[in-house]
FIRO-373884 format. One record per residue (C-alpha): x, y, z negated; residue number from 0; residue in one letter. Coordinates in steps of 0.05 Angstrom, whole numbers, always signed. Example, Ala and Ser with C-alpha at 12.3 -4.5 7.8 and 13.67 -1.06 7.14 Angstrom:
px +246; py -90; pz -156; k 0; r A $
px +273; py -21; pz -143; k 1; r S $
//
This chain:
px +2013; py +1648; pz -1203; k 0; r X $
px +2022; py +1696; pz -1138; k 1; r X $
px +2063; py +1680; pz -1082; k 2; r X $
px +2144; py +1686; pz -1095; k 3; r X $
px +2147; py +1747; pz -1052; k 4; r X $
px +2097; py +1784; pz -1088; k 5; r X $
px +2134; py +1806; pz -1147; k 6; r X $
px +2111; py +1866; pz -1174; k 7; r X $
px +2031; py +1820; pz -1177; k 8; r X $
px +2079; py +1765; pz -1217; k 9; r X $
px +2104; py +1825; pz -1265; k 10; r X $
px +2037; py +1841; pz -1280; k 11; r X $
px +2020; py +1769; pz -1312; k 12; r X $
px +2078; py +1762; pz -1345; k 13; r X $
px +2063; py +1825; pz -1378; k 14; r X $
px +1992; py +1810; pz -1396; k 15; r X $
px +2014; py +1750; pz -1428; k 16; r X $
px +2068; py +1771; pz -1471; k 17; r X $
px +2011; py +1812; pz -1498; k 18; r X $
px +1972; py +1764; pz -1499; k 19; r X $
px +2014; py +1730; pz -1542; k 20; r X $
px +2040; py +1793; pz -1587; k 21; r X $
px +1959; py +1802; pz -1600; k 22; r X $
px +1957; py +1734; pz -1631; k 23; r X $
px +2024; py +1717; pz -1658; k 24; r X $
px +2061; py +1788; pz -1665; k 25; r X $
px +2136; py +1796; pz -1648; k 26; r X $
px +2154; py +1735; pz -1700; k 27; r X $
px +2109; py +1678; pz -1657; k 28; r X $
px +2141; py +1715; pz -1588; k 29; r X $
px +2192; py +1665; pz -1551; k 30; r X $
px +2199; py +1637; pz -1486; k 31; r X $
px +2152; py +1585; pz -1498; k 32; r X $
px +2098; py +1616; pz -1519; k 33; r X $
px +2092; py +1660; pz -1462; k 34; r X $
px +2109; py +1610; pz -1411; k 35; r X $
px +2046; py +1565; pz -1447; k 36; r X $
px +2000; py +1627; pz -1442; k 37; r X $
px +2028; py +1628; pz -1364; k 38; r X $
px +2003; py +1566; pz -1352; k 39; r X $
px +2073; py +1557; pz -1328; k 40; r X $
px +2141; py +1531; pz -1345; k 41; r X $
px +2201; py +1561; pz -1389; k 42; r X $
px +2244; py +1557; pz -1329; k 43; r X $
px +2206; py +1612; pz -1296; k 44; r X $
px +2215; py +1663; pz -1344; k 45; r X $
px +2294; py +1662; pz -1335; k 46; r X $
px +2276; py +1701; pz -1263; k 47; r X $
px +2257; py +1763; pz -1324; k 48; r X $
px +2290; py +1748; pz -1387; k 49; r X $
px +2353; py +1722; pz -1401; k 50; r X $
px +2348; py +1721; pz -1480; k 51; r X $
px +2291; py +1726; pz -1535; k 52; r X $
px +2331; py +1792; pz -1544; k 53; r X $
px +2305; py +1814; pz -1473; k 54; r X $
px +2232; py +1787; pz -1485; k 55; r X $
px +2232; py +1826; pz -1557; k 56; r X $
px +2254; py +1887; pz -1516; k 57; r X $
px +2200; py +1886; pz -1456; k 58; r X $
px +2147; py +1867; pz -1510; k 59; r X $
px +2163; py +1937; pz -1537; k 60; r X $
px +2159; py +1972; pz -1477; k 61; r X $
px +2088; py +1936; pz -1464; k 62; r X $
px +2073; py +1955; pz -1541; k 63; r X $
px +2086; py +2030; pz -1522; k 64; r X $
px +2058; py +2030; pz -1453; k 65; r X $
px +1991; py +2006; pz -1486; k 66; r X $
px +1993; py +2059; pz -1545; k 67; r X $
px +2010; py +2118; pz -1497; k 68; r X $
px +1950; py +2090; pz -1452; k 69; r X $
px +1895; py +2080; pz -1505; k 70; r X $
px +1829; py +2122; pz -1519; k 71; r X $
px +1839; py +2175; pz -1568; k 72; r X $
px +1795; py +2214; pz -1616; k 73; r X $
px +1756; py +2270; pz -1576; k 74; r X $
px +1805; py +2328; pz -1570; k 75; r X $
px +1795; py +2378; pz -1636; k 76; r X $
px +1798; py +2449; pz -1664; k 77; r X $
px +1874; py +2474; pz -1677; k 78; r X $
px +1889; py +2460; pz -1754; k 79; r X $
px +1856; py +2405; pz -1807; k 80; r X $
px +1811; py +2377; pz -1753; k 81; r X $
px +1869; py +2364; pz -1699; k 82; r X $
px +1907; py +2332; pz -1758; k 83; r X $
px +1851; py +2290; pz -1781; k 84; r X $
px +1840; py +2268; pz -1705; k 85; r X $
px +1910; py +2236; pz -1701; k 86; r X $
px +1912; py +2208; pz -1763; k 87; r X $
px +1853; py +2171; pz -1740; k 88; r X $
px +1878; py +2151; pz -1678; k 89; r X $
px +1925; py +2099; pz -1713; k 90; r X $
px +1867; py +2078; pz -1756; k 91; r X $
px +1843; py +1997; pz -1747; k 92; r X $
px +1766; py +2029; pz -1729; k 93; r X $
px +1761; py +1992; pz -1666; k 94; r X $
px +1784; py +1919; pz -1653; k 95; r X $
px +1827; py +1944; pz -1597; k 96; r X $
px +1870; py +1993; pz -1664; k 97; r X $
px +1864; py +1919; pz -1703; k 98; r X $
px +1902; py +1891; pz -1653; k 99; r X $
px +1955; py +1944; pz -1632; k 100; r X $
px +1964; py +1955; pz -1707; k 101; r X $
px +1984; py +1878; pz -1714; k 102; r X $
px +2036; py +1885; pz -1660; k 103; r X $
px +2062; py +1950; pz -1696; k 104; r X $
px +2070; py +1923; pz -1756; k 105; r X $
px +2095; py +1859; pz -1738; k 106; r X $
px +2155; py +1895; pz -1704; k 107; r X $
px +2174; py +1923; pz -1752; k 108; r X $
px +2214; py +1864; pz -1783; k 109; r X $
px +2242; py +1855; pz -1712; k 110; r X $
px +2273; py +1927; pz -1714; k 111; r X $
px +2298; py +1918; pz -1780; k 112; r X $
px +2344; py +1871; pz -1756; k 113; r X $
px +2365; py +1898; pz -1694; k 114; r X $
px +2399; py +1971; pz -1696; k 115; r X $
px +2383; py +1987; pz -1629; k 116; r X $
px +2305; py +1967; pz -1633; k 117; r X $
px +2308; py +2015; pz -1709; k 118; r X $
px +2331; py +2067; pz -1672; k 119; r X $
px +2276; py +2065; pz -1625; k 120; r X $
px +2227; py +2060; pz -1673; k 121; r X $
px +2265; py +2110; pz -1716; k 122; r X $
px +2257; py +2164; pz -1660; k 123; r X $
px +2184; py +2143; pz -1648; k 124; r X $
px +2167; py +2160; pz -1718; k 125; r X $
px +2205; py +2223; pz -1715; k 126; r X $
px +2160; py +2244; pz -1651; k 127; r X $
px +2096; py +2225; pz -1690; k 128; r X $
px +2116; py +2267; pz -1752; k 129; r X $
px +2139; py +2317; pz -1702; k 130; r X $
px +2070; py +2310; pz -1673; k 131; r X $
px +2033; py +2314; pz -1742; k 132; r X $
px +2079; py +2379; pz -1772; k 133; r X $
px +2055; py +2412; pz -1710; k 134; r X $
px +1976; py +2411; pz -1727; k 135; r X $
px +2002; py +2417; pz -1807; k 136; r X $
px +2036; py +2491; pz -1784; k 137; r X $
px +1972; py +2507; pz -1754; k 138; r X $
px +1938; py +2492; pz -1809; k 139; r X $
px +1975; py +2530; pz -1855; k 140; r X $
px +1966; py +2589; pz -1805; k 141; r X $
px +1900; py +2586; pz -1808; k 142; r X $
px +1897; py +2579; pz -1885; k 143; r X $
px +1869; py +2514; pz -1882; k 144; r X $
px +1934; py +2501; pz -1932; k 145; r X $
px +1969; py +2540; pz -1978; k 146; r X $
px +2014; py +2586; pz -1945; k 147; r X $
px +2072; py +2559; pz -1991; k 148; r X $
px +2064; py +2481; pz -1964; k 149; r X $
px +2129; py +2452; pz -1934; k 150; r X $
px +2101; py +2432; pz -1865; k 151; r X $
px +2145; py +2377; pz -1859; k 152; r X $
px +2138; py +2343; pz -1931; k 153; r X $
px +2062; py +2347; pz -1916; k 154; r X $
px +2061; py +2312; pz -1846; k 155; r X $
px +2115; py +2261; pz -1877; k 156; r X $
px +2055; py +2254; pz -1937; k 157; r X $
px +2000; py +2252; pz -1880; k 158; r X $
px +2040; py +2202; pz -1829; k 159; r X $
px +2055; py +2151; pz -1895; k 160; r X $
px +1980; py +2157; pz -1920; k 161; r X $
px +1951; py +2138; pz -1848; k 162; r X $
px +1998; py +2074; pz -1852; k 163; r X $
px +1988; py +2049; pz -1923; k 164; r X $
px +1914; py +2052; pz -1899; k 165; r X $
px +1920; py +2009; pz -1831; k 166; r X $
px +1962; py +1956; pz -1877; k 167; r X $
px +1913; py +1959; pz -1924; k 168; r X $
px +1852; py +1959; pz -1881; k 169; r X $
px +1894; py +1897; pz -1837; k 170; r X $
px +1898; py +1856; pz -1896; k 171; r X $
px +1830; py +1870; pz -1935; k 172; r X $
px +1780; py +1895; pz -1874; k 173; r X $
px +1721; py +1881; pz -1914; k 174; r X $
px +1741; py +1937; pz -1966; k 175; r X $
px +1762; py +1979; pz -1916; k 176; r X $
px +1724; py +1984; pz -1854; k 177; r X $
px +1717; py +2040; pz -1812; k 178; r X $
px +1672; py +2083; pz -1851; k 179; r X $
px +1717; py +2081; pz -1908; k 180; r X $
px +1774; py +2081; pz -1875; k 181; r X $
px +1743; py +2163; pz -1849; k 182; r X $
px +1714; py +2164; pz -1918; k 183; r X $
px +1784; py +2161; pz -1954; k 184; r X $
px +1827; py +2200; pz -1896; k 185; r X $
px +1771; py +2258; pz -1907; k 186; r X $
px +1783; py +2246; pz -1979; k 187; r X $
px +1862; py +2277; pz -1970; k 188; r X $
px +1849; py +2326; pz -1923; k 189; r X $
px +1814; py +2357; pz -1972; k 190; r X $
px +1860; py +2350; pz -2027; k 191; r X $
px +1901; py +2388; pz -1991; k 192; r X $
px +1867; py +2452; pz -1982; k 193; r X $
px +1884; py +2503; pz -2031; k 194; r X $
px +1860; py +2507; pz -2092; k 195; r X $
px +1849; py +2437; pz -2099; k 196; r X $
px +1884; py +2396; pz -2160; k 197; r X $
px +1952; py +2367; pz -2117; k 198; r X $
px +1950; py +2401; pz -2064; k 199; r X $
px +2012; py +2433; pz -2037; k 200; r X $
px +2028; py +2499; pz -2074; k 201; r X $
px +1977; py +2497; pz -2124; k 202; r X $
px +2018; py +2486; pz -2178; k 203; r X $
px +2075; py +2532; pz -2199; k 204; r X $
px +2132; py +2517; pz -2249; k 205; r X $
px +2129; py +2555; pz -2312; k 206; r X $
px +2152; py +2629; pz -2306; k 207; r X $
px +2133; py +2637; pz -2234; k 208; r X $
//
């Protein structure tokens, strides 16, 4: 550990090994303990950060976000489809550094559905993503890339659940789904989506229209 002075350098640790310890165990194997055992150091020291396991959940999802905002990203792409297909696969598990941020994700998510100020948090994170996603969707549609009659924000709502019913599935059964199927299936319902394909957004019109 750094000197006591040098507190910003003693941070730093503590921060690397609470994720440390979220990569391994997620949210539900974070306590005091845990971190202090990946510190090499004692429980009592952690009391100079955190006062609760309320405080350590909360810092863990600042870390969480600080390493999501920070992470490589798929190469920047054309307006449209191919900017919406780019950050749908940037939550993808292709890499093992996605495997492990989409552990963390996922295990908070049973730590914010019990707390209402950590749901609201990841409530309005959600809301930016699919804020995020509607944006390349309207772009799309501009471009005709969709039909002209697609609600924008039913489709990115449809795109954003998609891209996360594939990371839980690719997290639990990686061996069906690795990377190249993972691409494989996302490319699979961009194109559905198009016009003129069966299900896609517009193409079907109740009777008399």
């Amino acid at each position: 550990m750094p000197a006591r002075g040098d507190h910003e350098a003693r941070r730093a640790e503590v921060s690397e090994a609470v994720w440390r310890v979220l990569a391994a165990q997620g949210f539900g194997g974070l306590t005091m303990r845990a971190v202090a055992a990946e510190l090499g150091a004692s429980t009592g020291l952690l009391t100079h950060y955190f006062r609760s396991k309320r405080e350590l959940v909360r810092y863990a999802y600042e870390i969480a976000e600080l390493r999501t905002s920070g992470r490589v990203r798929q190469p920047r792409a054309a307006p449209g489809l191919a900017a919406l297909r780019a950050a749908l696969a940037d939550v993808l598990p292709l890499a093992p550094e996605m495997v492990v941020m989409s552990r963390v994700w996922i295990s908070f998510w049973d730590a914010a559905l019990g707390d209402a100020e950590l749901g609201a948090s990841q409530r309005a994170r959600y809301e930016r993503w699919r804020g995020r996603l509607r944006g390349h969707v309207e772009d799309a549609r501009e471009l005709g890339e969709i039909p002209g009659s697609a609600d924008t924000g039913d489709l990115a709502a449809t795109a954003g659940g998609f891209a996360h019913g594939l990371v839980v599935q690719a997290l639990f059964d990686p061996d069906r789904f690795p990377p190249e199927r993972q691409l494989a299936l996302l490319d699979g319902f961009l194109e559905s989506i198009r016009p003129g394909r069966a299900g896609s957004p517009g193409s079907a019109r109740a009777p008399g229209r």
